[in-house]
C-alpha positions in Angstrom: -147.8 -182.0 10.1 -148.8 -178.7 9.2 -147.5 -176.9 12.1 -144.6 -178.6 11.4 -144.3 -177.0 7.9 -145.9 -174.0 9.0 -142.5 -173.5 11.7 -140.6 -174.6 9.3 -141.1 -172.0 6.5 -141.2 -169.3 9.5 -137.5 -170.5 10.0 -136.7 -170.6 6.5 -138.2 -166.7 6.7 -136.4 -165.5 9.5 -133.2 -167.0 7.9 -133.4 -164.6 5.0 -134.8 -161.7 7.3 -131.7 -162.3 8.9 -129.3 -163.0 5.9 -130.4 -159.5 4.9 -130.0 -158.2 8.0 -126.6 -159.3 8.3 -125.8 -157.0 5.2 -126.5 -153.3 6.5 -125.5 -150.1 4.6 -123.0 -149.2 7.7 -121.5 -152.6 7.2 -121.3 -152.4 3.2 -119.7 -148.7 3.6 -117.2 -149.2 6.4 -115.9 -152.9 4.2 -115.8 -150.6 0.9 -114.2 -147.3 2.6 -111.6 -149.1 4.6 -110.8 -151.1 1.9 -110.6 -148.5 -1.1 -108.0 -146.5 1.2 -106.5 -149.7 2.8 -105.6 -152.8 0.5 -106.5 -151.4 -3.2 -103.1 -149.2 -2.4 -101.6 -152.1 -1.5 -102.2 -153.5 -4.5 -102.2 -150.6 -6.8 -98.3 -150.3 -5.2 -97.4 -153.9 -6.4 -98.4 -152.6 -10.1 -97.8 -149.3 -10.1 -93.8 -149.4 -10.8 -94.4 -151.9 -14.1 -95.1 -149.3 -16.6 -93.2 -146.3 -15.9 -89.8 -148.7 -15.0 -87.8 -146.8 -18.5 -88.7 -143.6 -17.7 -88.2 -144.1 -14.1 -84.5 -145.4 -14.7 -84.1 -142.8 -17.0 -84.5 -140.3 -14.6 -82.1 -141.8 -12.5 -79.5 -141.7 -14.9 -80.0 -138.0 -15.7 -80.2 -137.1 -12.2 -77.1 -139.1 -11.1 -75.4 -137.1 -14.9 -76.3 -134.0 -13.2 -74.7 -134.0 -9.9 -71.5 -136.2 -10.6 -71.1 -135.4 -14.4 -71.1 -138.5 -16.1 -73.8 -141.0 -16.8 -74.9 -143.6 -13.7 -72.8 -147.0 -13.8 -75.5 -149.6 -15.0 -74.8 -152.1 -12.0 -75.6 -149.2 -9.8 -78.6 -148.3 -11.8 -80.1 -151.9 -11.5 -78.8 -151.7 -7.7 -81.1 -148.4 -7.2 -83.6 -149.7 -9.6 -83.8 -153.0 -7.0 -83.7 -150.8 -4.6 -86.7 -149.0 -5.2 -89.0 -152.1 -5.7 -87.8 -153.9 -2.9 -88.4 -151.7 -0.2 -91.5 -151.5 -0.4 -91.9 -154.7 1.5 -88.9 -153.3 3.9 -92.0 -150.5 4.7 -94.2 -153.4 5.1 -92.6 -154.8 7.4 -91.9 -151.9 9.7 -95.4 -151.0 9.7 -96.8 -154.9 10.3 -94.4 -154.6 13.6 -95.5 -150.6 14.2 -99.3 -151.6 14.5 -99.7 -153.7 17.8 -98.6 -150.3 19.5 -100.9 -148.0 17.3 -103.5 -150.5 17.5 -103.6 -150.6 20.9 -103.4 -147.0 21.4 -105.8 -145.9 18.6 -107.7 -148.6 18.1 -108.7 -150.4 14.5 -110.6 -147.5 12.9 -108.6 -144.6 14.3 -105.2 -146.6 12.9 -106.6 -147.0 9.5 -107.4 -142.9 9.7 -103.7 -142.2 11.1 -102.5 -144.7 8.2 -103.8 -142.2 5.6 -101.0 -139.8 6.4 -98.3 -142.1 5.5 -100.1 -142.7 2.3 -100.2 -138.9 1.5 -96.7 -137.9 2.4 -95.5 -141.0 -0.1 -97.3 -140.1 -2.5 -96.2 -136.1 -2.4 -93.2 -137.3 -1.7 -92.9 -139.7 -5.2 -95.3 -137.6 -7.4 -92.6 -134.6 -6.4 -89.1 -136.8 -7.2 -89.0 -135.2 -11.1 -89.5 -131.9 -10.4 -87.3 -131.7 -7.7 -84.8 -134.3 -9.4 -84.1 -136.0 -6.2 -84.6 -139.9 -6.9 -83.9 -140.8 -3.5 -87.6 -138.9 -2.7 -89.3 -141.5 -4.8 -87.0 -144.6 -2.6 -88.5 -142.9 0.3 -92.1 -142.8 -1.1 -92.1 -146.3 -2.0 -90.4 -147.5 1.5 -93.3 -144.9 3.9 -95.6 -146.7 0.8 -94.7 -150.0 2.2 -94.9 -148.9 6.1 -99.2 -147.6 4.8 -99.4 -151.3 3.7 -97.9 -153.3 6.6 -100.2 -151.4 8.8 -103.4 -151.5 6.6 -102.8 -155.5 5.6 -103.5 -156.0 9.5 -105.6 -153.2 10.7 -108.2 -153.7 7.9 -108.7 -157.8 8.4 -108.7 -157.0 12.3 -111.7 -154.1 11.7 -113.5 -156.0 9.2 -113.4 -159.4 11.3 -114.3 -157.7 14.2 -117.4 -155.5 12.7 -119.4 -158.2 10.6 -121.3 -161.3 11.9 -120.1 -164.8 11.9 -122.4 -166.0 9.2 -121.0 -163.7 6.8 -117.2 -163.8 8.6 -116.0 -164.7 5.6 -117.0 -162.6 2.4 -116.8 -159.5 4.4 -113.4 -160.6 5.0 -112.9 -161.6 1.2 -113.2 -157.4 0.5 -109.4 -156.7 1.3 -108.4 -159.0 -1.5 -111.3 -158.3 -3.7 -109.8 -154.1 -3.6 -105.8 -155.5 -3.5 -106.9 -157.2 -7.1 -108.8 -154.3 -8.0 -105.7 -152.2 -6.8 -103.2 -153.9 -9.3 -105.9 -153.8 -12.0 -106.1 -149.7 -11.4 -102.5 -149.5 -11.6 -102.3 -151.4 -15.2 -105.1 -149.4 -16.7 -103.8 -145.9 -15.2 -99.6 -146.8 -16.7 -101.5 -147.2 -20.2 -99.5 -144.7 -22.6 -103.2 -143.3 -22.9 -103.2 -142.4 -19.6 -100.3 -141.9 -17.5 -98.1 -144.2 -18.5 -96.0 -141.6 -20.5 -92.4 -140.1 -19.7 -94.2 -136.2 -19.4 -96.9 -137.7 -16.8 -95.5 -141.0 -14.9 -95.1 -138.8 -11.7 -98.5 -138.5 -11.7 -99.4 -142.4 -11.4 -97.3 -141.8 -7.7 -99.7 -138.8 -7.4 -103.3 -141.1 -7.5 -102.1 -142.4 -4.2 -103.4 -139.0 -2.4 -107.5 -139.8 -3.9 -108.6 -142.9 -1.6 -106.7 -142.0 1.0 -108.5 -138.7 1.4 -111.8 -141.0 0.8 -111.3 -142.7 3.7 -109.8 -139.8 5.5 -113.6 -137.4 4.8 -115.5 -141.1 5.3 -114.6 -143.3 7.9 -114.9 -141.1 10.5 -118.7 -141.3 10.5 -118.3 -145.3 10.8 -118.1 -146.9 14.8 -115.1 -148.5 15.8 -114.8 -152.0 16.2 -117.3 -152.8 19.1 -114.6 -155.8 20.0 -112.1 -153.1 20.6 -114.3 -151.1 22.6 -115.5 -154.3 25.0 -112.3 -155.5 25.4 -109.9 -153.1 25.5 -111.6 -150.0 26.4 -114.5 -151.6 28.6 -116.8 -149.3 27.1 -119.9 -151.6 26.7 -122.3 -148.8 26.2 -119.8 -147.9 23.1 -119.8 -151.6 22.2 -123.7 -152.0 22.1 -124.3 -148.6 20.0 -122.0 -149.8 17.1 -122.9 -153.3 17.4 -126.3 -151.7 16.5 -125.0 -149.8 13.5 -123.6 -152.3 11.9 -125.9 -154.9 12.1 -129.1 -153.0 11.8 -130.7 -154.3 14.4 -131.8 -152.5 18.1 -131.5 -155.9 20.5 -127.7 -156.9 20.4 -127.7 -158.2 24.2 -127.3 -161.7 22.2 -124.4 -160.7 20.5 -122.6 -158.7 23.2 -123.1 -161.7 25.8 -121.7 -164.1 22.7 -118.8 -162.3 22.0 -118.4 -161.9 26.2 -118.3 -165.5 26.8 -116.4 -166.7 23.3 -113.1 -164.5 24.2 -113.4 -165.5 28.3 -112.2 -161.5 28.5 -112.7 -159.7 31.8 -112.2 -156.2 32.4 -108.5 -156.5 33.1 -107.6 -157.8 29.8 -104.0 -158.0 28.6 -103.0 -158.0 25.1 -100.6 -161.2 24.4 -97.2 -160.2 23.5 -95.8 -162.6 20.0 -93.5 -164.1 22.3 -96.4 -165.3 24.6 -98.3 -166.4 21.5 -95.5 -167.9 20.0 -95.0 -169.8 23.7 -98.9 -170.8 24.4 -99.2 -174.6 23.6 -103.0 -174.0 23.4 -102.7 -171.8 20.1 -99.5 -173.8 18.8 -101.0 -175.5 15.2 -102.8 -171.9 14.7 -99.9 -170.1 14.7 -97.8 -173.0 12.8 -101.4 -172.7 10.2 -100.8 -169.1 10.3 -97.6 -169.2 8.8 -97.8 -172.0 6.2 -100.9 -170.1 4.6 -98.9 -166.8 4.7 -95.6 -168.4 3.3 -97.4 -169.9 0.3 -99.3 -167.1 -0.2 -96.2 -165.3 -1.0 -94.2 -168.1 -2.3 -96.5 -170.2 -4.3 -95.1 -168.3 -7.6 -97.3 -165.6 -8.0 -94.8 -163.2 -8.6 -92.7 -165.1 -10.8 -95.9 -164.9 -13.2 -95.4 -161.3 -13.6 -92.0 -161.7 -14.1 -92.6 -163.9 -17.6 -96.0 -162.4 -18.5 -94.8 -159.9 -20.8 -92.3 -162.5 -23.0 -94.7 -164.8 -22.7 -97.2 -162.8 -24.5 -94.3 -161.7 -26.9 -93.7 -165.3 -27.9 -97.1 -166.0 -28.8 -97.0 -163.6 -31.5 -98.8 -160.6 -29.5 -96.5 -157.1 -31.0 -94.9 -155.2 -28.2 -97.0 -152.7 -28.5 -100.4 -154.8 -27.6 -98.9 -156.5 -24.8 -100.0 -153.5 -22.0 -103.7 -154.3 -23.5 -103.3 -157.6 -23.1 -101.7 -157.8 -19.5 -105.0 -156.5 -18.5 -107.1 -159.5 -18.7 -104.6 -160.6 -15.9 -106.0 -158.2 -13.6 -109.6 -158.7 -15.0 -109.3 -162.4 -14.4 -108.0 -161.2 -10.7 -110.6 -159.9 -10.0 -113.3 -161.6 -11.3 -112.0 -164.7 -9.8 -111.9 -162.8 -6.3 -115.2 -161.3 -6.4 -116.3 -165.3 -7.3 -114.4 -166.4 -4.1 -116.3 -163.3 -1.6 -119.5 -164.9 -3.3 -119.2 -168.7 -2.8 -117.0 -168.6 0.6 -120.0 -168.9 3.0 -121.1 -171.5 1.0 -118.1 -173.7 0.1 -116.1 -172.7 3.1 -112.7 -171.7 3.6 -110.8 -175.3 3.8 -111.7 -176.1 -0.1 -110.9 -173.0 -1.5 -107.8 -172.9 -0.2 -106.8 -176.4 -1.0 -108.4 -176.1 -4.6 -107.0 -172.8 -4.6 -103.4 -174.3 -4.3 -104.1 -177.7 -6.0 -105.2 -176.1 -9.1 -101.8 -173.7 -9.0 -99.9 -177.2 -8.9 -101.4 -178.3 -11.7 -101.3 -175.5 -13.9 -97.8 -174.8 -12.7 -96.9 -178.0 -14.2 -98.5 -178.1 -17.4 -96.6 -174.3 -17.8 -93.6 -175.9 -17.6 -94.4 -178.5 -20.5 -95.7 -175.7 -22.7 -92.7 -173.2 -21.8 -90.2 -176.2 -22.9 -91.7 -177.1 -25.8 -93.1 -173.8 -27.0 -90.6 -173.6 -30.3 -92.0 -176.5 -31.2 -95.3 -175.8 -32.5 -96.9 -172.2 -33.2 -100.3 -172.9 -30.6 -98.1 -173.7 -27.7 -97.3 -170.3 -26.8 -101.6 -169.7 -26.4 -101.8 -172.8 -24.3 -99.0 -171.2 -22.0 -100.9 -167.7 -21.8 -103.7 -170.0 -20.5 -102.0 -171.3 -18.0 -101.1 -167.9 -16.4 -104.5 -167.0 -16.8 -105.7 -170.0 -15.1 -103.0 -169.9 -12.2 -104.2 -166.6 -11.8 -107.5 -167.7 -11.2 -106.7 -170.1 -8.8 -105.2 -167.8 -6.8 -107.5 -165.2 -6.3 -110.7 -167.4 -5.6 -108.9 -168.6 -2.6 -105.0 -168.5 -1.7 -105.4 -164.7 -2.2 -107.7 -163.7 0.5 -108.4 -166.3 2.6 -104.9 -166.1 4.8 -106.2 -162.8 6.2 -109.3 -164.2 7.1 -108.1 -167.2 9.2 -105.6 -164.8 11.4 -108.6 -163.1 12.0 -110.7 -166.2 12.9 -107.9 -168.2 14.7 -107.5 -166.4 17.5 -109.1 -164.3 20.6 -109.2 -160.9 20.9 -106.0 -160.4 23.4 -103.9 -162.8 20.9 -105.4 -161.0 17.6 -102.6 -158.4 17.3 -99.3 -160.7 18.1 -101.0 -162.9 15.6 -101.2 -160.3 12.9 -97.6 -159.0 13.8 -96.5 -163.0 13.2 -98.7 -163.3 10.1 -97.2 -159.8 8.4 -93.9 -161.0 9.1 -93.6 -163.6 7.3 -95.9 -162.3 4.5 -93.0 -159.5 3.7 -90.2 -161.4 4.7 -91.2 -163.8 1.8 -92.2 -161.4 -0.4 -88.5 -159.7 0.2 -87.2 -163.4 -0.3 -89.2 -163.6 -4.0 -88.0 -160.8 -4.6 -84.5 -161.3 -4.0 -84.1 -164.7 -4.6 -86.0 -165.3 -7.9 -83.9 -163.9 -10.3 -81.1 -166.6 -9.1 -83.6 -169.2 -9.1 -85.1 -168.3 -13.2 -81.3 -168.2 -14.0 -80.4 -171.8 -12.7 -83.6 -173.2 -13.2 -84.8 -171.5 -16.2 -88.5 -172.1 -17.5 -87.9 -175.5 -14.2 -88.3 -172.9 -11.8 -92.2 -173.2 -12.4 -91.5 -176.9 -10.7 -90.3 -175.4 -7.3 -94.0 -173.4 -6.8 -95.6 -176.2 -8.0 -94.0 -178.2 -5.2 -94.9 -175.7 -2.7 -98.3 -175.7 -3.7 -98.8 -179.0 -3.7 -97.3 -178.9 -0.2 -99.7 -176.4 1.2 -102.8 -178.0 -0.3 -101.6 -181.0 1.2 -101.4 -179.4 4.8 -104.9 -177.7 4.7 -106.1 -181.5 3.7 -104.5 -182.5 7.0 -104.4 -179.7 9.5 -107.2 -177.3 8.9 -110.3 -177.3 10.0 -113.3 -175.6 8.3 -114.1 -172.1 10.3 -117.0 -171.2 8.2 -119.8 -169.9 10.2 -117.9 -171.0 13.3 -117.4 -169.1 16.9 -113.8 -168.3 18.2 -114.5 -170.8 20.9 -115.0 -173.3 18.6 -112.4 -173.4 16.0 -110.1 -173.4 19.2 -111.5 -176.7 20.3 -111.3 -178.0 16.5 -107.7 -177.2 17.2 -107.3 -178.2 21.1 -106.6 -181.8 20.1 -103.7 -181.2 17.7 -102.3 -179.0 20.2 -103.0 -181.6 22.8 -104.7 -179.1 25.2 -107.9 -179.2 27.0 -111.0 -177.2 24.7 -111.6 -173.9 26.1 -115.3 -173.7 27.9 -117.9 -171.6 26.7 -118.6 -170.2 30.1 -116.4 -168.5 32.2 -117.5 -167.8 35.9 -116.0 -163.6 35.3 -118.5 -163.7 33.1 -122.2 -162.9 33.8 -124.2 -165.7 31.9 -126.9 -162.7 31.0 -125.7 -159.5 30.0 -127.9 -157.0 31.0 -128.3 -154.1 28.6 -127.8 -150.4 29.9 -130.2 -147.8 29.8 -129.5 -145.5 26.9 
């Protein structure tokens, strides 16, 4: 009985030796450096425009005076001024379809480093627009903006996927939406009239771009590439072994190398899976189909349309005009507070509740919004309960809908099908935030403060499709989150052994 307990409290032991193991400095800086020059543009690009929008249109109009002589035509202005926010996710989606080929070429590190120089011509090319009164530099900007983000939004969940350990998969993960909520947060505090949300300095906000991206320009080079990338694609196993190393902190990876080996059943003349061959294999059918329900709701579940009443909302409620940029930032606070939460619990809840409590509690609060919007003349506290709800919707989505759909491209699929599958999943992520964008307006006309039903019904009908179709993936292999899926897609369960693959791998000499 006591050696019992005695083995058991050396397990316990070696479980936290390894839980802080799992956690090394090279991991911690590679997660925070590709993130701060990565997805906190992203976001900081979604926010970024809200502030400066008069001055911005007023420089249109004084631009568009001075060449043709007479003031802009307001439908044009609101075409340009549409223009300029919508392409953005135009740029997305050229870079989400760019980065199979620069992937592939460069690899996941080296494409986040190249990435960096899109980021710094936008932003020269923006933060210049007013002095050289050429609007269409700042449509440009925004549009190379969007091609840095498409490219990022799949090159940083690939890197960090690829780089951590299973056991913490998931919060590692949880760092791209942690810095996209961060990101929008920056851009709110930074278009305070304080700051440089004046008419003499709005240029500048463009400007900020250029600072993490030369972070991660001067950092990342000191960081390993993805030792996935190098096994697999470059069959550079030495490579493989010294970052596996440097990342987890540990000299004997022989366990994780020979894992990794037999998980992805890769031999040395791997090919990378084009998205028509994904989009074709039966075996990875309900991934794919998972894929693009969780990125669909992620960009349709109403987020957006938040934003879009935020501001009256706050207004109704008796906040003056004036106060309402202060008060908007407790929506990026709560952002990401609520996402920092999610990167803490996800190992330990798992991914399957958070996203269907994540989207459950957004079809609730959705629905109670819609009460307190209709009936908000009728009694002065209504308008508070309604600021609530945003608050709380908010909330819902960052501890779960808001990072998790990176993560589960990441986890889905094997290492040839991980870049088709991140071409697929940034499709439809900017095609439905092009559709939001150009649909909603239509919608909150017809529907007025209804439209909150609609997301509420898409919420509901995502939550109700994890509850069905997903499986958990916390703490699980590749291997076997395909054979939790091998029986909806009515194909045999991959093996764990492949006979290409050498049961021992035997470490080289260094």
């Amino acid at each position: 009985m006591k050696c019992s307990e005695k083995d058991s409290a050396d397990s316990k032991d070696s479980d936290l030796v390894r839980k802080k193991l799992d956690w090394s400095c090279s991991l911690i800086v590679a997660s925070l450096v590709g993130a701060f020059g990565s997805s906190f543009l992203y976001g900081y690009n979604l926010s970024v425009v809200n502030a400066p929008t008069p001055y911005i249109k007023s420089f249109y109009n004084e631009s568009w005076e001075r060449r043709h002589g007479h003031p802009i035509d307001p439908d044009t202005l609101t075409l340009l001024w549409s223009v300029t926010v919508s392409i953005f996710a135009i740029g997305g989606l050229v870079g989400t379809l760019m980065m199979k080929l620069i992937g592939k070429v460069l690899g996941r590190k080296y494409t986040l480093l190249v990435n960096n120089g899109f980021a710094i011509s936008a932003a020269l090319l923006m933060a210049c627009s007013f002095q050289a009164g050429a609007f269409e530099m700042l449509i440009v900007g925004r549009f190379i903006m969007g091609v840095d983000g498409g490219i990022a939004l799949s090159a940083l969940p690939m890197y960090l996927n690829e780089i951590s350990p299973k056991e913490i998969r998931g919060s590692l993960g949880q760092v791209t939406a942690i810095f996209i909520c961060i990101g929008v947060f920056a851009g709110q505090v930074l278009g305070l009239p304080e700051l440089l949300g004046k008419e003499s300095t709005w240029p500048y906000l463009f400007g900020v771009i250029v600072v993490p991206a030369l972070v991660q320009l001067v950092s990342l080079p000191f960081l390993p590439e993805s030792p996935h990338y190098l096994l697999f694609e470059k069959h550079d196993q030495a490579g493989a072994e010294k970052a596996f190393r440097t990342f987890l902190g540990k000299e004997d990876v022989s366990r994780e190398v020979e894992e990794v080996l037999i998980e992805s059943r890769v031999q040395r003349n791997i090919q990378l899976v084009s998205v028509l061959e994904l989009l074709r294999s039966p075996s990875v059918r309900w991934q794919v189909i998972t894929v693009v329900v969780t990125m669909a709701c992620y960009q349709l579940c109403g987020l957006n349309a938040i934003w879009f009443y935020t501001n009256s909302i706050f207004g109704k409620a008796g906040i003056p005009p004036e106060k309402i940029p202060y008060i908007t930032l407790s929506t990026g606070g709560i952002e990401t507070l609520a996402a920092i939460f999610s990167g803490l619990v996800i190992e330990r809840l798992g991914r399957r509740p958070l996203l269907m409590g994540g989207f459950g509690l957004m079809a609730l609060f959705f629905g109670i919004l819609t009460i307190t919007l209709t009936l908000q003349d009728h009694a002065p506290g209504i308008p508070y309960l309604s600021i609530i709800c945003i608050l709380a919707i908010i909330a819902s989505f960052c501890s779960g809908p808001g990072g998790i759909p990176f993560i589960l491209t990441g986890e889905f699929f094997q290492q040839s099908q991980r870049p088709a599958a991140f071409i697929i999943a940034g499709t439809v992520n900017w095609l439905s935030n092009f559709a939001v964008g150009l649909l909603f307006p239509f919608i909150q006309k017809s529907l007025d403060t209804y439209c909150f039903l609609v997301f509420a019904a898409i919420c509901l009908a995502g939550a109700v499709y994890f509850y069905f179709v997903l499986p958990e993936t916390k703490n699980r292999t590749h291997a076997e989150i395909s054979q939790a899926f091998a029986k909806r897609n009515k194909t045999h369960p991959p093996d764990n052994t492949d006979p290409a693959i050498p049961t021992k791998v035997t470490r080289r000499p260094e």
